[in-house]
Backbone as a ProteinNet text record, in pm:
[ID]
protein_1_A
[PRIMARY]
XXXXXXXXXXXXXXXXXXXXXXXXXXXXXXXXXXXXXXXXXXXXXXXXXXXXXXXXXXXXXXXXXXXXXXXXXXXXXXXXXXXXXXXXXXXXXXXXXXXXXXXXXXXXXXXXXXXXXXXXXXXXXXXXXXXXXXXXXXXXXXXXXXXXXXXXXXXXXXXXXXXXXXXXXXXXXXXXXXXXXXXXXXXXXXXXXXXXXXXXXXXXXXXXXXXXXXXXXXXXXXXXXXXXXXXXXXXXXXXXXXXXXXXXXXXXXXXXXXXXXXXXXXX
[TERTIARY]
-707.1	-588.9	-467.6	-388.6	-270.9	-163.2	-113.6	-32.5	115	209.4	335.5	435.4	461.3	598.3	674.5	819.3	918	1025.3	1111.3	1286.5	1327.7	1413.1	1484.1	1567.9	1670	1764.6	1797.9	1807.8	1834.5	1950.7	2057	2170.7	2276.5	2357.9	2503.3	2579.3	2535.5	2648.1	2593.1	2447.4	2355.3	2215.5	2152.3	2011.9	1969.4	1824.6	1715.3	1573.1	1520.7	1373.3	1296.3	1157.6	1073.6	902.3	876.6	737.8	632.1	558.7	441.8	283.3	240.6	117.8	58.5	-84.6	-147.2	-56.6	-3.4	39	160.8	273.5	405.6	453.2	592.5	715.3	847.1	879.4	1019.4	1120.7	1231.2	1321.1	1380.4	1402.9	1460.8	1619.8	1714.5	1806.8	1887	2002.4	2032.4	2211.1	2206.7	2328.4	2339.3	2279.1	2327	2360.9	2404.5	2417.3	2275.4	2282.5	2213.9	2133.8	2198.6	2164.1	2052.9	2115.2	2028.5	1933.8	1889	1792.8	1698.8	1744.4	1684.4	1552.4	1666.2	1607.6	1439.7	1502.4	1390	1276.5	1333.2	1230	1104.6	1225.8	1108.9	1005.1	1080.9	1011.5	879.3	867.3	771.6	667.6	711.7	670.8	665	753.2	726.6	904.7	803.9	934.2	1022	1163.8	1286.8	1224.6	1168.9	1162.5	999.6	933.2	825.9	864.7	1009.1	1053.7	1027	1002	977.8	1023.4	1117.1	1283.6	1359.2	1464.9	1528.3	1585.4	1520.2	1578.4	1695.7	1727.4	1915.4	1877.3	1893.6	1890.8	2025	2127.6	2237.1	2334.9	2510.4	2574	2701.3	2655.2	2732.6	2741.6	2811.3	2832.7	2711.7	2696.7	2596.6	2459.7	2439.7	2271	2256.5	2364.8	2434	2467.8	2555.5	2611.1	2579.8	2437.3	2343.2	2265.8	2284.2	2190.8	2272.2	2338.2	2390.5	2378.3	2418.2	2383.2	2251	2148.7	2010.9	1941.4	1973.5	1905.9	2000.1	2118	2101.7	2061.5	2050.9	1990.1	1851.9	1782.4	1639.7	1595.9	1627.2	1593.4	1560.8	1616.9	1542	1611.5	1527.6	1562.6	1627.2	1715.3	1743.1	1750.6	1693.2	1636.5	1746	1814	1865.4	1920.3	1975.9	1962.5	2076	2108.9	2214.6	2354.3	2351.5	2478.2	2547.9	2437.8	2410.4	2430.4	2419.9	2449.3	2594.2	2670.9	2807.3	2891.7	2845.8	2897.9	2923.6	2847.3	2790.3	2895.5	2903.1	2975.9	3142	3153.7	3277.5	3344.4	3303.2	3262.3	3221.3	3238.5	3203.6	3234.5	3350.5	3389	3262	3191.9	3101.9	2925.6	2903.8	2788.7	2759.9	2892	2944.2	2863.2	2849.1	2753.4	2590.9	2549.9	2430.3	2348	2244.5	2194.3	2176.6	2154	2135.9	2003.2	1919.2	1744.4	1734.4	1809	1774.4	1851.5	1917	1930	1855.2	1762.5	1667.6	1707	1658.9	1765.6	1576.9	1610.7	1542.4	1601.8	1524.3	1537.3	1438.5	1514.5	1431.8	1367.1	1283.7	1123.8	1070.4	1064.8	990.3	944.2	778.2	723.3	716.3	737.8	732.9	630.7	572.8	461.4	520.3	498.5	482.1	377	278.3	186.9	54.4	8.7	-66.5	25.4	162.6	214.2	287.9	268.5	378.9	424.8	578.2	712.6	766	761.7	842.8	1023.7	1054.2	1255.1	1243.8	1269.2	1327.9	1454.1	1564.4	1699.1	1696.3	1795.6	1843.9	1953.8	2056.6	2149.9	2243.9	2326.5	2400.1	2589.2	2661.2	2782.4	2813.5	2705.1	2702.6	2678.2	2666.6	2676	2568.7	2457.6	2301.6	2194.7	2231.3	2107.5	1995.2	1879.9	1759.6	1700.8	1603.9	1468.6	1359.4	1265.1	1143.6	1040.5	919.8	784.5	683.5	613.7	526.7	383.7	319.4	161.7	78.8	-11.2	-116.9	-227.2	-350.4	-479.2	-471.3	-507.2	-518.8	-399.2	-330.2	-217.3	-54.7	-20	162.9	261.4	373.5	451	610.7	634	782.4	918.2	1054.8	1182.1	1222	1293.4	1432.5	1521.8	1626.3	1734.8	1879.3	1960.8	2124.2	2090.2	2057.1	1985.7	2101.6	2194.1	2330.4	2237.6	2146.9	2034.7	1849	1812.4	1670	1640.3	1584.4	1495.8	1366.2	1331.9	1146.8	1119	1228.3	1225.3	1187.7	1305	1261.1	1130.7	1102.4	949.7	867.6	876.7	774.8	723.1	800.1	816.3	753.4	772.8	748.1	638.6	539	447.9	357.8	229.3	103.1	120.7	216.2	231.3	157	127.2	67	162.4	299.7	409.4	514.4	640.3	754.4	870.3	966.9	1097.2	1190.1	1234.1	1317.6	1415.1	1520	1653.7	1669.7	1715.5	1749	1898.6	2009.8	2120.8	2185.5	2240.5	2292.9	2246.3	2340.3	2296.5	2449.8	2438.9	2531.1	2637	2575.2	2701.4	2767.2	2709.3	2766.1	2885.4	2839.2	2981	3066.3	3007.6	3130.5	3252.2	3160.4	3272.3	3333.9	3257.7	3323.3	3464.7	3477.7	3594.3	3658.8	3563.7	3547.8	3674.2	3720.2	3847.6	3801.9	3843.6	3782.4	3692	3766.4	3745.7	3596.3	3536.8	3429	3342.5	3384.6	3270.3	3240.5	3347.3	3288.2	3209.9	3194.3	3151.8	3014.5	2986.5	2839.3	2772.7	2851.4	2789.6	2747	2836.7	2813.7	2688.3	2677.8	2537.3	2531	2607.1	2579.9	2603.1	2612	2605.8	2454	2461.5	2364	2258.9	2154.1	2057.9	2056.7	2032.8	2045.7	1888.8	1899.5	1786.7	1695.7	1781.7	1696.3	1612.8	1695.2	1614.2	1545.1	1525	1445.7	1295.8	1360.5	1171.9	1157.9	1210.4	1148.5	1097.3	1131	1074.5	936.4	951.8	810	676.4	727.7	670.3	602.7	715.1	652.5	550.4	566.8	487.3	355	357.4	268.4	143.6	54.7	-101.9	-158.4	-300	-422.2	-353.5	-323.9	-336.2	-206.7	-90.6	12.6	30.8	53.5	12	109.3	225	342.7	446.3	585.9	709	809.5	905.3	984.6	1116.5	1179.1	1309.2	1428.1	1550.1	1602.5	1743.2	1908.9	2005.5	2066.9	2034.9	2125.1	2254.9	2321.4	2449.8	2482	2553.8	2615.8	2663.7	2771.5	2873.6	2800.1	2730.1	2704.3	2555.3	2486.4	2339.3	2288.3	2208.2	2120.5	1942.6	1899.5	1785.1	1660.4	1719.4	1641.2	1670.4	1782.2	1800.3	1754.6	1768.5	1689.9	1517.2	1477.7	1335.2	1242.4	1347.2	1318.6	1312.7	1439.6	1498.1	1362.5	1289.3	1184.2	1074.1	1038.7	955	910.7	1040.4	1012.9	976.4	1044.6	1002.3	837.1	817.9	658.9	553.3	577.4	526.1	541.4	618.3	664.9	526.2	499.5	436.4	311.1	252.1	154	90.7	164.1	160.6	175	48.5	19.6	104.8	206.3	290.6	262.8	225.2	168.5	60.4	-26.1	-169.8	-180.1	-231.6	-237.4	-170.1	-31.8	130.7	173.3	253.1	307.3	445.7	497.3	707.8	769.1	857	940.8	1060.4	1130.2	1327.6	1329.8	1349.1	1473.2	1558.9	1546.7	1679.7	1797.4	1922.7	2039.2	2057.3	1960.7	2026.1	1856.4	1796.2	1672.7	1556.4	1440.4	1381.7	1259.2	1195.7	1095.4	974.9	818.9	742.3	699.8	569.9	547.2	455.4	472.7	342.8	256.3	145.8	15.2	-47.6	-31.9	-93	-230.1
4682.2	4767.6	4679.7	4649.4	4519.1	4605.2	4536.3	4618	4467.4	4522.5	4399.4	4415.1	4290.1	4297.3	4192.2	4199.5	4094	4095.8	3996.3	4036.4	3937.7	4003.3	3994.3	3902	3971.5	3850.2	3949.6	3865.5	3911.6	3850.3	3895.1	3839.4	3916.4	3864.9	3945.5	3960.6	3866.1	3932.1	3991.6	4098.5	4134	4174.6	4275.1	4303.4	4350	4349.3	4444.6	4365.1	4490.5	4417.8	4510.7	4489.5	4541.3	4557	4688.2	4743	4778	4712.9	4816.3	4844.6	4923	4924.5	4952.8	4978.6	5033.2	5123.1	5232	5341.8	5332.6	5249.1	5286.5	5153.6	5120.2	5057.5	5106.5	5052.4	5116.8	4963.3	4977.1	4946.9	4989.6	4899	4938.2	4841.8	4914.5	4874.1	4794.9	4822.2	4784.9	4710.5	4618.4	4544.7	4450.1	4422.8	4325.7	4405.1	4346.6	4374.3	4406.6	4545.6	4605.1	4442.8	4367.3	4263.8	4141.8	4149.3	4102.3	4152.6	4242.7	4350.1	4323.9	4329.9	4336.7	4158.2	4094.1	3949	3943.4	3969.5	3975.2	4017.3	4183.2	4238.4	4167.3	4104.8	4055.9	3920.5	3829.6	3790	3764.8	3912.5	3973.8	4004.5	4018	4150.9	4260.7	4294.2	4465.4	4478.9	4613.6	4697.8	4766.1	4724.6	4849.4	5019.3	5021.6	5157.8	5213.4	5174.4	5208.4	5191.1	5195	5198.5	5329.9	5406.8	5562.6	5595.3	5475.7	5519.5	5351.4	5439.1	5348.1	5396.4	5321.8	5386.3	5300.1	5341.4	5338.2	5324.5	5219.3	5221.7	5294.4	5236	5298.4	5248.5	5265.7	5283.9	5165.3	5050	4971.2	4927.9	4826.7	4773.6	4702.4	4601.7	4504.4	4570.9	4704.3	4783.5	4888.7	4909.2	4975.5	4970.6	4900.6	4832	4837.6	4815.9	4810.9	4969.9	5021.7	5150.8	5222.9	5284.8	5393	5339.4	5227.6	5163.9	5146.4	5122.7	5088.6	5257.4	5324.7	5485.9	5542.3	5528.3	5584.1	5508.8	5356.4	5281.5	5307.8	5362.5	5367.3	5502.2	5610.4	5740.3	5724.2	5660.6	5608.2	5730.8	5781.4	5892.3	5838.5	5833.4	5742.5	5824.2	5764.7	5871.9	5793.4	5913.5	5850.3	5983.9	5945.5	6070.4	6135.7	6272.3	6360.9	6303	6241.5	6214.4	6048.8	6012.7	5857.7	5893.7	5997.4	6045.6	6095.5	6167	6200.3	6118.3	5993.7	5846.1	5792.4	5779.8	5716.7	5804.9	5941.5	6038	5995.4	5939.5	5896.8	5791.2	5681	5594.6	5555.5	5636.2	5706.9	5578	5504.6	5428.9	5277.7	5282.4	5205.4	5244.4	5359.5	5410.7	5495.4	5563.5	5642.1	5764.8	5833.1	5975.5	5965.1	6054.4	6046.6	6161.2	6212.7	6294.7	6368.7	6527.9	6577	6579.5	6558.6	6538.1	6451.9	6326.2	6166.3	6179.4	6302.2	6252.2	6343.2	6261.7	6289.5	6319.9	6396.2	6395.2	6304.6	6262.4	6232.9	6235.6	6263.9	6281.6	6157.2	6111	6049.1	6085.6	6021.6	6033.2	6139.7	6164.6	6261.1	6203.7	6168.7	6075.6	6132.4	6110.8	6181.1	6061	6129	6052.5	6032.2	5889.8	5884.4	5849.1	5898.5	5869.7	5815.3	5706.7	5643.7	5565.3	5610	5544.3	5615.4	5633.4	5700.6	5626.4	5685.2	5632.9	5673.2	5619.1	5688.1	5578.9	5643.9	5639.2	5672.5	5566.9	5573.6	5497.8	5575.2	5590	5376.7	5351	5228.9	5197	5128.6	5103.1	5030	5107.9	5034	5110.9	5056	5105	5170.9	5274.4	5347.4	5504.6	5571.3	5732.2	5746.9	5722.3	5764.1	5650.2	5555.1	5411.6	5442.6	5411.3	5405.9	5282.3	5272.6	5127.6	5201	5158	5184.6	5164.1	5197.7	5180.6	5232.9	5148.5	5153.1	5187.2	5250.8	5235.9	5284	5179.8	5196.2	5147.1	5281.5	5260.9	5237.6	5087.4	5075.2	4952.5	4913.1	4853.6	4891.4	4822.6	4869	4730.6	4787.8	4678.1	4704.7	4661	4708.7	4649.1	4743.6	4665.3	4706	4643.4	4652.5	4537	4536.1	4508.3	4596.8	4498.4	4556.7	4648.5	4577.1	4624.3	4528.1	4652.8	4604.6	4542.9	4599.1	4568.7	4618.8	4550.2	4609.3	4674.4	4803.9	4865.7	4927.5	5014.1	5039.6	5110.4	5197.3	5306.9	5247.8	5147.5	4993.9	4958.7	4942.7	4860	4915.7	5068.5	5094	5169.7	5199.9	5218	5090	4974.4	4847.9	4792.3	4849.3	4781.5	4834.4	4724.1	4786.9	4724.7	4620.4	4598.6	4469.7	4485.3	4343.6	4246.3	4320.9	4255.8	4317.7	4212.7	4236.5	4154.1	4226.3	4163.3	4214.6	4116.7	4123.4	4023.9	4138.9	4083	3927.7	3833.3	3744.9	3657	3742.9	3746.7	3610.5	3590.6	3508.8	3421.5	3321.5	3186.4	3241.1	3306.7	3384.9	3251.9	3092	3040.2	3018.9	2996.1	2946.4	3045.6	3198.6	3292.7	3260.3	3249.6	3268.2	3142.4	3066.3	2949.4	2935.8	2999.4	2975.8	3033.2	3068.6	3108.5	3265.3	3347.2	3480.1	3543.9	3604.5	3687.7	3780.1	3772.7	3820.1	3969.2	4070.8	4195	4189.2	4093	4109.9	4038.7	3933.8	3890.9	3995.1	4072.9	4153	4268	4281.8	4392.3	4371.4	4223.6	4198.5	4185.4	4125.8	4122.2	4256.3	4382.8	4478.7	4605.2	4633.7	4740.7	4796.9	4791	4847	4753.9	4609.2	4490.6	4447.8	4342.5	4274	4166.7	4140.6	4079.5	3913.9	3885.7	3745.3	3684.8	3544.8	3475.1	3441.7	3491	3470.8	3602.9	3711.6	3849.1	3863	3815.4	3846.1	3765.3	3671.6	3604.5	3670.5	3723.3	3756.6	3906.3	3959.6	4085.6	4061.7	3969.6	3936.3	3918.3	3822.7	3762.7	3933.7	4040.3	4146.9	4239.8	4205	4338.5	4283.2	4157.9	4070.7	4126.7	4101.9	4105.2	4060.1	4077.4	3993	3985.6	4123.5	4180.9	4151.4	4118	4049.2	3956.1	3947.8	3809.3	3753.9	3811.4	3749.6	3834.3	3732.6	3772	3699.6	3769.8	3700	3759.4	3638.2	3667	3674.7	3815.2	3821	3872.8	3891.1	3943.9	3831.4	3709.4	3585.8	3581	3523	3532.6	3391.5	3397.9	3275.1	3172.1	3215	3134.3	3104.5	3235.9	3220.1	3184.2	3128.9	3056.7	3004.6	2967.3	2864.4	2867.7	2892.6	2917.8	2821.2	2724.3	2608.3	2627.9	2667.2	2750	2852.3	2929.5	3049.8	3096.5	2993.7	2993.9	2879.4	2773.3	2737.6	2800.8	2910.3	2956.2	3052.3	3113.6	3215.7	3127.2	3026.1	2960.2	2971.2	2856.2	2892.2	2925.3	3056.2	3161.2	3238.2	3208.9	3226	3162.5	3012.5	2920.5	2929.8	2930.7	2964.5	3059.4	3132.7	3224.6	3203.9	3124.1	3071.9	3110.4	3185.6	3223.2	3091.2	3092.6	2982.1	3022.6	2931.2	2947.4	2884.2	2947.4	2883.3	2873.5	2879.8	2890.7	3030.1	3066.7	3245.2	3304	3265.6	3390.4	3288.2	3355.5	3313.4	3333.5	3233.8	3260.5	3223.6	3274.8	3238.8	3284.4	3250.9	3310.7	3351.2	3456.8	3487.3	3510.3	3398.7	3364.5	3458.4	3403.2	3474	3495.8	3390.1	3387.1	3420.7	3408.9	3346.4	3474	3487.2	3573.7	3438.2	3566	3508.5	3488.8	3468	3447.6	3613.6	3658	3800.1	3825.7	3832.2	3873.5	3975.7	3928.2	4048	4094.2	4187.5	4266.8	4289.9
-11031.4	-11016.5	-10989.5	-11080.7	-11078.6	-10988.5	-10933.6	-10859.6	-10861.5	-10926	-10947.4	-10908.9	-10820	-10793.2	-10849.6	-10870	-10949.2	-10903.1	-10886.4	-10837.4	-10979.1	-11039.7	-11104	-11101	-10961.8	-10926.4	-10777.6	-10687.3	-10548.4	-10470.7	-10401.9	-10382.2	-10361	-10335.8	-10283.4	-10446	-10529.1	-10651.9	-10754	-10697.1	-10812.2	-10767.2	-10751.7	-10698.2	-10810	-10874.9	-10968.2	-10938.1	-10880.6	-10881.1	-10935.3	-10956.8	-11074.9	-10982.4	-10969.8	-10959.7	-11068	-11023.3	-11168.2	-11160.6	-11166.3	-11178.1	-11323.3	-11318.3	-11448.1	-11547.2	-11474.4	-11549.1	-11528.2	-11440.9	-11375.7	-11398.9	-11447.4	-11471	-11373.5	-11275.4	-11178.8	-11190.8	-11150.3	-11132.7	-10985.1	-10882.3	-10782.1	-10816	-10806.9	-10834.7	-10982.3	-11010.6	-11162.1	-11135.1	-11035	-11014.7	-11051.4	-11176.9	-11251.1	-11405.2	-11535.6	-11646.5	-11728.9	-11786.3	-11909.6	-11951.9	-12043.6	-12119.6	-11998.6	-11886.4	-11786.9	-11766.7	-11707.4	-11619.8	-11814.2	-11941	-12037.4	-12059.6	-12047	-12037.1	-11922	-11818.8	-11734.2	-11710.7	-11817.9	-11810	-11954.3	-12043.2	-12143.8	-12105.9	-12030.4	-11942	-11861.7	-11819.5	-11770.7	-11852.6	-12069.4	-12081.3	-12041.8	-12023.2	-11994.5	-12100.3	-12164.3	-12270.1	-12195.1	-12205.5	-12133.1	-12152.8	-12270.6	-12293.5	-12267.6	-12149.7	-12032.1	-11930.6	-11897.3	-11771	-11728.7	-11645.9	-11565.2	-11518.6	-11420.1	-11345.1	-11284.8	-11239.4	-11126.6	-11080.2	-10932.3	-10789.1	-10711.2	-10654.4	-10635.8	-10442.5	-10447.7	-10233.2	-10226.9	-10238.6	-10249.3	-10359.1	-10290.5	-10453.9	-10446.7	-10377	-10372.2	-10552	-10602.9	-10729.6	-10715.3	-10633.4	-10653.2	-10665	-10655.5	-10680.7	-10795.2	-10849.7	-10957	-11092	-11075.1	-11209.9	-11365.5	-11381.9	-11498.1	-11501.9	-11393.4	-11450.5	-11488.3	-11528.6	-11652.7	-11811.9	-11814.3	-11933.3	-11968.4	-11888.5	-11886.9	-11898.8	-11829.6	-11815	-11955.5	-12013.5	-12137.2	-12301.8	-12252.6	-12403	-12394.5	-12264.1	-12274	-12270.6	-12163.1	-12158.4	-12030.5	-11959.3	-11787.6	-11712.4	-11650.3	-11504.6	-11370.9	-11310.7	-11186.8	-11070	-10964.1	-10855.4	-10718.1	-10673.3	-10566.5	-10458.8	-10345.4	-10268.9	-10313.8	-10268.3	-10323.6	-10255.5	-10124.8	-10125.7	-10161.8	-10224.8	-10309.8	-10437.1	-10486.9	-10690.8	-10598.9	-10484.3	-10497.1	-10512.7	-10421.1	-10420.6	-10557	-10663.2	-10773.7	-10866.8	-10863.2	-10906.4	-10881.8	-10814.9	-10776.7	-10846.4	-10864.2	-10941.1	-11040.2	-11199.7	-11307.2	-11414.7	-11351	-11426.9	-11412.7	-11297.1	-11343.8	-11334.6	-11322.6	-11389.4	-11536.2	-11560.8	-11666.4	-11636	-11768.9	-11784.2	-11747.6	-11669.1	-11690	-11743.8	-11851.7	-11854.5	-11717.3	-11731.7	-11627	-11592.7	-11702.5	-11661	-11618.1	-11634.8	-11588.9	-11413	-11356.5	-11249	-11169.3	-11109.4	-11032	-10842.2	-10782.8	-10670.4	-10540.3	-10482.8	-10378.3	-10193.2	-10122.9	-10001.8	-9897.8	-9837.8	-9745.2	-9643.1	-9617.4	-9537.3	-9598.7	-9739.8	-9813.5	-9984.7	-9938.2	-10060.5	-10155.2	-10292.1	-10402.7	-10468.3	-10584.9	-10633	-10813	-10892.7	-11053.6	-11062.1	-11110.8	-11181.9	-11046.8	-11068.7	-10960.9	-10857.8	-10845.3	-10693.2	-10629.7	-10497.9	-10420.5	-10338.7	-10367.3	-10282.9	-10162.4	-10126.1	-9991.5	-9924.5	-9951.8	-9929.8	-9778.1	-9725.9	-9539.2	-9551.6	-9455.7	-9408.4	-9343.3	-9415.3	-9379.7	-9321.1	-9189.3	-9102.3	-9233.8	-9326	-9395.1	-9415.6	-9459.2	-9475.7	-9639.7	-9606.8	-9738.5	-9722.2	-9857.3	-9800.7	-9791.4	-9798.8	-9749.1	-9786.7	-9754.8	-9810.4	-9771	-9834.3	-9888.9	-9851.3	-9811.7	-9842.6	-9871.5	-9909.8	-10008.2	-9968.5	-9964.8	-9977.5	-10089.6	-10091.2	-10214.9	-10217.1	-10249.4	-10203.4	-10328.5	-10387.5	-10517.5	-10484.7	-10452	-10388.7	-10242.3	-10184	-10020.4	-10042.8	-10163.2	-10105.8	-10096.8	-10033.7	-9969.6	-10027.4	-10096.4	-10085.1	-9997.4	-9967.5	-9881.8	-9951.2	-9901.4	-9962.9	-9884.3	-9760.3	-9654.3	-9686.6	-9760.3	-9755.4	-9707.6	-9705.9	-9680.5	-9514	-9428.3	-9327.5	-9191.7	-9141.4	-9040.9	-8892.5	-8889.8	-8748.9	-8775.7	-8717.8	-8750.1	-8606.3	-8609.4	-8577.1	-8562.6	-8494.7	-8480.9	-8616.9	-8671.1	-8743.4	-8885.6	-8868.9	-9028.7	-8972.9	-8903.9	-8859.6	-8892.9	-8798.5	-8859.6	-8993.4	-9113.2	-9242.8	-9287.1	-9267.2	-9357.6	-9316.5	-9167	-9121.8	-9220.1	-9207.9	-9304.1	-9458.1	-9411.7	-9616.2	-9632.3	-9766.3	-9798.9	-9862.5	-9943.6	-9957.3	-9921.9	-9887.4	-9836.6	-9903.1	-9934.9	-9951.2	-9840.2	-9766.8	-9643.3	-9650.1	-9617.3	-9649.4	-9576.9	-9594.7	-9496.8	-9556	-9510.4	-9567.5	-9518.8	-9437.4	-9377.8	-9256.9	-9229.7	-9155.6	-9011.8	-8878.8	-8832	-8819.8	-8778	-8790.6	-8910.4	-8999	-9119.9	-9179.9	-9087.9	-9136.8	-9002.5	-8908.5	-8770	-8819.1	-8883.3	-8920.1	-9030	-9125.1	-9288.1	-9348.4	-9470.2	-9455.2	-9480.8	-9494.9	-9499.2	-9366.5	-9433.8	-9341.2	-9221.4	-9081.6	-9000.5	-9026.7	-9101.4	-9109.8	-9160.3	-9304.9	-9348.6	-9291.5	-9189.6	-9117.5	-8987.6	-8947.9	-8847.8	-8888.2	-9033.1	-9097.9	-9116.5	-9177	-9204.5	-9104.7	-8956.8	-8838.1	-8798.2	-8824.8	-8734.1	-8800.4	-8740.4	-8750.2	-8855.9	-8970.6	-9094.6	-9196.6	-9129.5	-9230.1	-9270.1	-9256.1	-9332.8	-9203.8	-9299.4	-9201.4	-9152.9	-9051.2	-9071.1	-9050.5	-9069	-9128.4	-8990	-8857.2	-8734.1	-8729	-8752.3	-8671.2	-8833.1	-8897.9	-9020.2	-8986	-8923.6	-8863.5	-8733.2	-8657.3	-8548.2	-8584.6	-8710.1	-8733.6	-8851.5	-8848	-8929.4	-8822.5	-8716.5	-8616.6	-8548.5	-8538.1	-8464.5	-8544.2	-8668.1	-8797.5	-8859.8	-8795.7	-8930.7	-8898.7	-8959.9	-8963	-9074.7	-9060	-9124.8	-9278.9	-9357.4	-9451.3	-9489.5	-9454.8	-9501.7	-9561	-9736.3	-9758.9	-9829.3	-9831.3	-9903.7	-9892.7	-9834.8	-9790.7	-9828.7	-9946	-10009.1	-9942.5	-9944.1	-9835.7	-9933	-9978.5	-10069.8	-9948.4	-10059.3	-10062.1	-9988.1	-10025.5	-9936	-9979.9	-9903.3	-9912	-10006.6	-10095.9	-10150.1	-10049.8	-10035.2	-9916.7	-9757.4	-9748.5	-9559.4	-9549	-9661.2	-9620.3	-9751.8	-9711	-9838.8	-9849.7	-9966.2	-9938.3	-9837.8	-9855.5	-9808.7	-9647.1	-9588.7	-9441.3	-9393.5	-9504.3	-9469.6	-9454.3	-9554	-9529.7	-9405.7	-9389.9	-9229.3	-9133.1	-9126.9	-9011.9	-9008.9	-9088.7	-9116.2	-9062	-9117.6	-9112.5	-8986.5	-8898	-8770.3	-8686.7	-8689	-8633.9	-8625.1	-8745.2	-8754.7	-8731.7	-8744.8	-8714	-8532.8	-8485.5	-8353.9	-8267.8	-8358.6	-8278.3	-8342.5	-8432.4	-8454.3	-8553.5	-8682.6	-8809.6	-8899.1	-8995.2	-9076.8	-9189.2	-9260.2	-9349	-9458.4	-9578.3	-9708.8	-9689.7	-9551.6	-9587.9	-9555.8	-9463.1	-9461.1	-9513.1	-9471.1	-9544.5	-9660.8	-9748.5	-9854.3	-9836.7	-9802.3	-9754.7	-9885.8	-9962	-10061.6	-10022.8	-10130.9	-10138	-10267.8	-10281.3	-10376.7	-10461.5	-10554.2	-10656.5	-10636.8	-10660.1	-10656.9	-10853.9	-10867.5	-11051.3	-11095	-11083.6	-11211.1	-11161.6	-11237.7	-11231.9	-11084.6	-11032.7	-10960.8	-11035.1	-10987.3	-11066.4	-11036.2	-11121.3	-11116.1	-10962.3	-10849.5	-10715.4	-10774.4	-10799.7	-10767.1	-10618.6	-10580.2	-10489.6	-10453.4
[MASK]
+++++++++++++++++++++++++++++++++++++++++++++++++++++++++++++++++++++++++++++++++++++++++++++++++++++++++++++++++++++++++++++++++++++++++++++++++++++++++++++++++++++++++++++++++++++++++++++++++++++++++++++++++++++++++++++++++++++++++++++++++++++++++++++++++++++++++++

């Protein structure tokens, strides 16, 4: 029972990552370009037109972008919450038209099922009209997505505990913004509770969730300017190692790409 995960490309100027099982093709997010999200997916092998949907955390540009173009060259349905399609609705000029069958409405903390996987959409701490993170589950395994996450909590915890994979945000390096050159307003923004994650409380929330059955945690939505992958997966490292989590032998720690496709994770 293959159970796949892929990131596309993960980052502040562009998110699409890719689920799949036997019977199911998803798309979580389309913030990069049609012609992109296309490349990757050939890549993979997998045809644009067995895609089944794409889901929308929320409606920033960077998670966006590519799905209206992508849901009408293919026939793709895009599932996102009702006050995440008003948002998106707003903004016409960069999702355009969408069929009215292709817009799918979803509610969080309420799992809906395609085929052999069910989803479940839990409420995320972000500066948006109703953000989304994800869970995944095909047979007895779980994969998780918390990004764009301003603080972590029990509520994120405990949604994402129980997985065998994880993509967790690990956005930034906090000095590398306290000092860089970002204008006060957006560094107090990413700092504050509906910003973004940093690369310390991203290992100490690994350190609190982990178990036996955890076997790979790819650390995505880094910041260009305010960290580097090679920082960010120390700063993780660390932390895990810290508390006496074997890294690359038990757990599998990666990053990312801001540009390039990852390799495909089996589950």
């Amino acid at each position: 029972m293959a159970f796949n995960f892929c990131s596309i490309t993960s980052g502040s100027s562009g998110n699409c990552l890719y689920i799949g099982t036997p019977k199911v093709n998803l798309l979580i997010d389309a913030g990069i370009s049609g012609k992109r999200i296309q490349n990757g997916l050939e890549q993979m092998n997998v045809n644009p037109k067995d895609l089944d949907g794409i889901l929308i955390t929320h409606e920033h540009s960077d998670h966006i972008k590519g799905a209206g173009i992508l849901s009408r060259r293919f026939d793709i349905p895009i599932f996102a919450t009702a006050s995440t399609w008003d948002a998106m609705d707003e903004m016409e000029s960069m999702i355009g038209k969408i069929k009215p069958d292709h817009r799918q409405v979803i509610e969080k903390d309420k799992d809906f099922i395609i085929d052999d996987l069910i989803i479940h959409p839990y409420s995320i701490p972000h500066d948006a009209a109703d953000p989304v993170g994800y869970t995944f589950v095909h047979g007895d395994k779980k994969i998780s997505i918390a990004t764009d996450l301003g603080h972590m909590n029990d509520y994120v915890k405990n949604n994402i505990r129980e997985s065998n994979l994880i993509l967790l945000e690990s956005n930034h390096d906090i000095d590398m913004l306290k000092s860089g050159s970002y204008p006060y307003y957006l560094k107090r923004r990413i700092l504050g509770d509906k910003g973004h994650l940093c690369n310390e409380i991203a290992g100490k929330t690994l350190v609190e969730i982990f178990h036996d059955k955890l076997k790979t945690v790819i650390l995505g939505h880094l910041s260009k300017e305010n960290n580097y992958p090679d920082l960010a997966y120390m700063s993780v490292k660390n932390e895990l190692m810290g508390a006496g989590i074997e890294v690359d032998g038990r757990l599998e720690l990666t990053v990312a790409s801001r540009e390039e496709i990852s390799k495909i994770f089996e589950v």
